[in-house]
C-alpha positions in Angstrom: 6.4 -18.1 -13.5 4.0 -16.5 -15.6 2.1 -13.5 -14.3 -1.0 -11.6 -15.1 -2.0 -8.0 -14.3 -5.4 -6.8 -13.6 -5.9 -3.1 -14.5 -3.4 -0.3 -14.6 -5.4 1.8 -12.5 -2.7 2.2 -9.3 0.3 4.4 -10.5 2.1 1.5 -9.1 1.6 -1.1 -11.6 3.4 -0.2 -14.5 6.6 0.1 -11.6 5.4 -3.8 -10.6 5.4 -4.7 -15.1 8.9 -3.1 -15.0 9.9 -5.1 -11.8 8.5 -8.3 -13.9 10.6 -7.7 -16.5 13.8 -7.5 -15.0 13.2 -11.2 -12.9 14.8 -14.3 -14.2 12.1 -16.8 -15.0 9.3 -13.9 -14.8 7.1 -13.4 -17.1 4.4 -11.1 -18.2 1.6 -13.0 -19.8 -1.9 -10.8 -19.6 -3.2 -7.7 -18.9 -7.0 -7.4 -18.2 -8.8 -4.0 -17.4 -12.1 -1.9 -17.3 -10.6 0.3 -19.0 -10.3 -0.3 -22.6 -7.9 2.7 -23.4 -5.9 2.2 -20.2 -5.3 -1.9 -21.0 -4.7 -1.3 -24.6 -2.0 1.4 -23.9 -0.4 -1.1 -21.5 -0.5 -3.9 -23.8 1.5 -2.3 -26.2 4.0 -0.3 -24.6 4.3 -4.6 -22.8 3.9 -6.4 -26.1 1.3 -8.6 -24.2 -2.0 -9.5 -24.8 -5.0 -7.6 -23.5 -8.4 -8.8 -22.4 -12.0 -7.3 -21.9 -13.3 -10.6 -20.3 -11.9 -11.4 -17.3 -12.7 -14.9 -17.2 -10.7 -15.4 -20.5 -7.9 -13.5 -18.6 -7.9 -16.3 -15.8 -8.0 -19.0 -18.5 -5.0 -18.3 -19.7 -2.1 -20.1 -18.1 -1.2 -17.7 -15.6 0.7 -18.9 -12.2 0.2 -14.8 -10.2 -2.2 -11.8 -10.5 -1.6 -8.4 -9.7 -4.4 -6.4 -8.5 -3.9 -3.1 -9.6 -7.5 -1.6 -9.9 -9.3 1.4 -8.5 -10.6 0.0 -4.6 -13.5 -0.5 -5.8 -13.2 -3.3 -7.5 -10.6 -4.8 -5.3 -12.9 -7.7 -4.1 -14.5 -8.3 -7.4 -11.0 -9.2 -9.3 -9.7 -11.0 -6.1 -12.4 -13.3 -5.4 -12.4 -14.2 -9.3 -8.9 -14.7 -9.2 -9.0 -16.8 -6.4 -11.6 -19.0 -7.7 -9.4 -19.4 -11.0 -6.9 -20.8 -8.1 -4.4 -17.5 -9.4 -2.0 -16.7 -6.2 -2.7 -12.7 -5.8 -0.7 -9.6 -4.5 -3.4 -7.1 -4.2 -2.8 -3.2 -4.3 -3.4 -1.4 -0.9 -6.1 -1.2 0.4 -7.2 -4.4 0.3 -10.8 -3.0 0.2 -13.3 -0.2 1.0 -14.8 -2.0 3.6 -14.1 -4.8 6.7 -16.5 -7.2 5.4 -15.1 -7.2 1.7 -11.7 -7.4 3.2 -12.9 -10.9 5.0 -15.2 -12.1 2.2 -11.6 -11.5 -0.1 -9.7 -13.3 2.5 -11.9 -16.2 3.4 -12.1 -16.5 -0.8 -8.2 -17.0 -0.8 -7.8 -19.5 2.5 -11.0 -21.7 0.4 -9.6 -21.9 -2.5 -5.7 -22.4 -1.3 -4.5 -19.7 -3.2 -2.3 -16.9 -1.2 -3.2 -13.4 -0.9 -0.7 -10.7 -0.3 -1.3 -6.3 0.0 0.9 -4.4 -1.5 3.3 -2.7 1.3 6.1 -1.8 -0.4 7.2 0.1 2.7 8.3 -3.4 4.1 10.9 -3.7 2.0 12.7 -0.4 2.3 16.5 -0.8 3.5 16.4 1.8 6.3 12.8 0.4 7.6 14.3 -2.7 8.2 16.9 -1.7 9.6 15.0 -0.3 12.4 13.0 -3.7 12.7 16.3 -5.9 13.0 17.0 -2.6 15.8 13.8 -3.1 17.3 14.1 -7.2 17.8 17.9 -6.9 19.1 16.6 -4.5 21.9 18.5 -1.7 21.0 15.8 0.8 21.8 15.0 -0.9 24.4 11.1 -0.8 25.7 9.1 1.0 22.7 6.9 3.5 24.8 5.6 6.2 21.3 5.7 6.4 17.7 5.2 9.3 15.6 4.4 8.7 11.7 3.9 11.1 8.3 2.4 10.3 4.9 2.3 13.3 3.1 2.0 13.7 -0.5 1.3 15.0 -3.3 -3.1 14.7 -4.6 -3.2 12.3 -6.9 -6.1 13.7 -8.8 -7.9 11.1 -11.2 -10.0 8.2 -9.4 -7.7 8.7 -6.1 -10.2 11.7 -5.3 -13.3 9.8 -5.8 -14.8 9.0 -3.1 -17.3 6.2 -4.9 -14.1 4.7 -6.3 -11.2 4.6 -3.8 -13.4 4.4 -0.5 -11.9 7.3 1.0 -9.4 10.4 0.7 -6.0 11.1 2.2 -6.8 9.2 5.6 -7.2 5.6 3.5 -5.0 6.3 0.8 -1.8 7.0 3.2 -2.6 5.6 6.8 -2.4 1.9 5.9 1.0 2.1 5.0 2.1 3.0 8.0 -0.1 2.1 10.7 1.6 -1.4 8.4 4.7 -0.8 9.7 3.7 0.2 12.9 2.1 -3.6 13.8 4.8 -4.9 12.0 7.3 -3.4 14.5 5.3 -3.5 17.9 3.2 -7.2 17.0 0.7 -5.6 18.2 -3.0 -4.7 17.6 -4.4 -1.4 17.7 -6.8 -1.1 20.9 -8.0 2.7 20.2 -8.4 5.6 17.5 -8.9 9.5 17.5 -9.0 11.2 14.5 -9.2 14.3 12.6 -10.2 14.6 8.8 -10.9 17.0 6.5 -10.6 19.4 3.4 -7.5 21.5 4.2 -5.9 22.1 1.3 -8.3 21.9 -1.9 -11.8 21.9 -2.6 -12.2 18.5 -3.0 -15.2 16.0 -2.0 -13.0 13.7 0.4 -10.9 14.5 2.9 -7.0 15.5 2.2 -5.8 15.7 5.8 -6.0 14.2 8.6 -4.4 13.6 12.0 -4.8 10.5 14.2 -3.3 9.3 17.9 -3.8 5.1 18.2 -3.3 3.4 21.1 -1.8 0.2 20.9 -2.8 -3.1 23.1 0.4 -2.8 24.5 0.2 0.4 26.0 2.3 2.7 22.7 0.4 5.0 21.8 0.9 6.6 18.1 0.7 9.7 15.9 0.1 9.4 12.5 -0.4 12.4 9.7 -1.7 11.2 7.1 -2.0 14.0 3.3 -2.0 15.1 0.0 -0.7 18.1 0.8 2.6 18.5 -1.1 2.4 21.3 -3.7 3.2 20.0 -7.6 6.7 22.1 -7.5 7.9 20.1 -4.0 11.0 18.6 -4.5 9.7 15.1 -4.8 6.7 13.2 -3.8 6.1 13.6 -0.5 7.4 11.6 2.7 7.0 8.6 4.5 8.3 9.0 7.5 8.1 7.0 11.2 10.1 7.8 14.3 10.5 5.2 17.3 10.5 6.3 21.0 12.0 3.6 23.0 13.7 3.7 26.5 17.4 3.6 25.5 17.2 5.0 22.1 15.1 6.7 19.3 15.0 5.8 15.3 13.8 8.1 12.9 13.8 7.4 9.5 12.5 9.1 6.2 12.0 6.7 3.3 12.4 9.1 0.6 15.0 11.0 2.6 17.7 9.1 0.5 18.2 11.1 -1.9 20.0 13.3 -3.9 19.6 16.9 -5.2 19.1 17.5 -9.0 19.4 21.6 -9.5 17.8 23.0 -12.6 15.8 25.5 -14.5 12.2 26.1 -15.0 9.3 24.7 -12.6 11.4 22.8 -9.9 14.4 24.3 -9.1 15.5 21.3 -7.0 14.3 18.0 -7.8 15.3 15.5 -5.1 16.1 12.1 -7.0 15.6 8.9 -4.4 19.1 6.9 -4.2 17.1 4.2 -1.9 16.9 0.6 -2.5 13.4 -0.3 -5.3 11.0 -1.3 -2.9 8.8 -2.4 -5.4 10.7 -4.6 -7.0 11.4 -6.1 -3.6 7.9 -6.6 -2.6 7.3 -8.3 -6.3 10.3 -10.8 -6.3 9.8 -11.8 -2.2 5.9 -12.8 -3.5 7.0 -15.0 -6.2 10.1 -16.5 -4.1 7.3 -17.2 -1.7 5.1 -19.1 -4.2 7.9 -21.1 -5.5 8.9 -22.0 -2.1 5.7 -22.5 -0.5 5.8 -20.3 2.5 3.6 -17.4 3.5 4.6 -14.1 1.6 5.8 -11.3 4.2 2.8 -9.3 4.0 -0.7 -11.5 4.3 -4.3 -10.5 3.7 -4.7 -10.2 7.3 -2.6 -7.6 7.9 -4.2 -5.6 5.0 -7.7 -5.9 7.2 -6.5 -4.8 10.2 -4.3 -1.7 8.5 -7.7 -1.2 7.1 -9.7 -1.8 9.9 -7.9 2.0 11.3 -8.4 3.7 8.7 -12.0 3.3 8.5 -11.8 3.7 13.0 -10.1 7.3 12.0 -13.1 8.1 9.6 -15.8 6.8 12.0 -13.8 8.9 15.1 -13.8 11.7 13.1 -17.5 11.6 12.2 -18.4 11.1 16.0 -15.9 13.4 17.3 -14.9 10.8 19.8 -12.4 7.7 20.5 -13.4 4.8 18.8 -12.7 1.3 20.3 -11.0 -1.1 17.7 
């Protein structure tokens, strides 16, 4: 299967190029990006070919693109990809905005290609886990969840406001308000939310603090930041903990892990023992092209993670409950 990667924006993509490499029967063909310095870098530390022109990009025989641009132009590379007929895993968010996230997914369904968000999330060992616990009942009814996304600021065109559509809130609420439908099946009914500039002086928000009410009566927490410090032990933490009747789940993504003592800036550096939920995510999209079946994670369930994260924004700006 031959696969095509569209900017090497996300810090994510060159993990996804690695993933490629290491796939029997994967391969990577082209790399196509704004940026002229970023693409060419990636071309040869790849040995593929690069392209300005997108549309000589999607004429070469490519079977998958990756979406790996700043937000922005999410909807711009997906739609053209689509219309080339290129099946697509797309970089969370999906968009900046509801309506580009529908124009992006109505793109797709016309031209019979499938679209997929990046939730690598999904795939870690210890979250399933708790889904597989969730479905055999073992928590019993769900009645609260309480979620954490806090990282490091990833500086560059993360912080732009004109490029990513949004600060901390966007950038690390999708993920898990992700996992949060994925475990309930169930839509988000309400948001309250609190954003702002906490820890820098930046443009955008880099903290902010939601409750959701579900349809089916759980309500949520979510903390959502860049608030890690650059000498933290590692990134940050994705974190989600699951209030049910008979028992609770809490789990830590990056809490697997082991402790790497040394001198000079980070005493400690914690080194994740985890299972590569990248890698994951890319080899269950391509199974799921060769096999025809719906990937995991659909362009659906990037709108409506989407959908509250711009509710959080729009609660904050009203200082009230917004209605999903």
């Amino acid at each position: 299967m031959n696969i095509g990667i569209m900017s090497f924006a996300h810090i994510h993509a060159t993990s996804y190029a690695d993933a490629i490499k290491r796939i029997p029967g994967a391969t990577l063909t082209a790399i196509y990006d704004t940026d002229n310095n970023r693409g060419q870098q990636a071309s040869e530390q790849y040995e593929v070919p690069f392209f300005t022109d997108i549309q000589l990009f999607l004429a070469q025989p490519i079977d998958v693109v990756l979406v790996c641009s700043e937000n922005i132009l999410h909807k711009e590379m997906v739609i053209a990809a689509a219309k080339a007929k290129k099946h697509i895993l797309c970089e969370k968010p999906i968009a900046t905005t509801v309506e580009d996230a529908k124009d992006m997914i109505a793109v797709c369904d016309q031209n019979e290609v499938q679209l997929s968000i990046a939730y690598p999330v999904r795939y870690s060992a210890a979250i399933r886990d708790v889904k597989q616990a969730i479905e055999a009942g073992e928590l019993g009814d769900i009645v609260a969840i309480r979620s954490t996304n806090r990282g490091q600021n990833p500086g560059g065109w993360f912080i732009d406001e004109q490029l990513a559509g949004g600060g901390a809130v966007l950038d690390h609420t999708v993920h898990m308000v992700d996992i949060m439908r994925w475990y309930l099946n169930s839509e988000v009914a309400e948001v309250s939310a609190f954003a702002n500039r906490y820890f820098t002086e930046l443009d955008t928000d880099d903290a902010g603090i939601m409750t959701i009410v579900f349809e089916n009566g759980v309500i949520a927490s979510h903390d959502a930041s860049w608030s890690r410090f650059p000498q933290f032990p590692t990134w940050g933490d994705v974190m989600i903990e699951i209030i049910g009747t008979k028992a609770t789940r809490k789990v830590d993504v990056f809490n697997e892990k082991l402790n790497l003592y040394s001198k000079g800036e980070k005493s400690i550096t914690h080194l994740y023992s985890g299972n590569n939920t990248d890698f994951e995510l890319i080899v269950d999209f391509l199974q799921a092209i060769q096999q025809g079946r719906k990937p995991l994670i659909s362009g659906y369930d990037g709108l409506k993670s989407l959908e509250i994260a711009l509710a959080a924004y729009e609660s904050n700006a009203k200082k009230q409950a917004v209605i999903v």
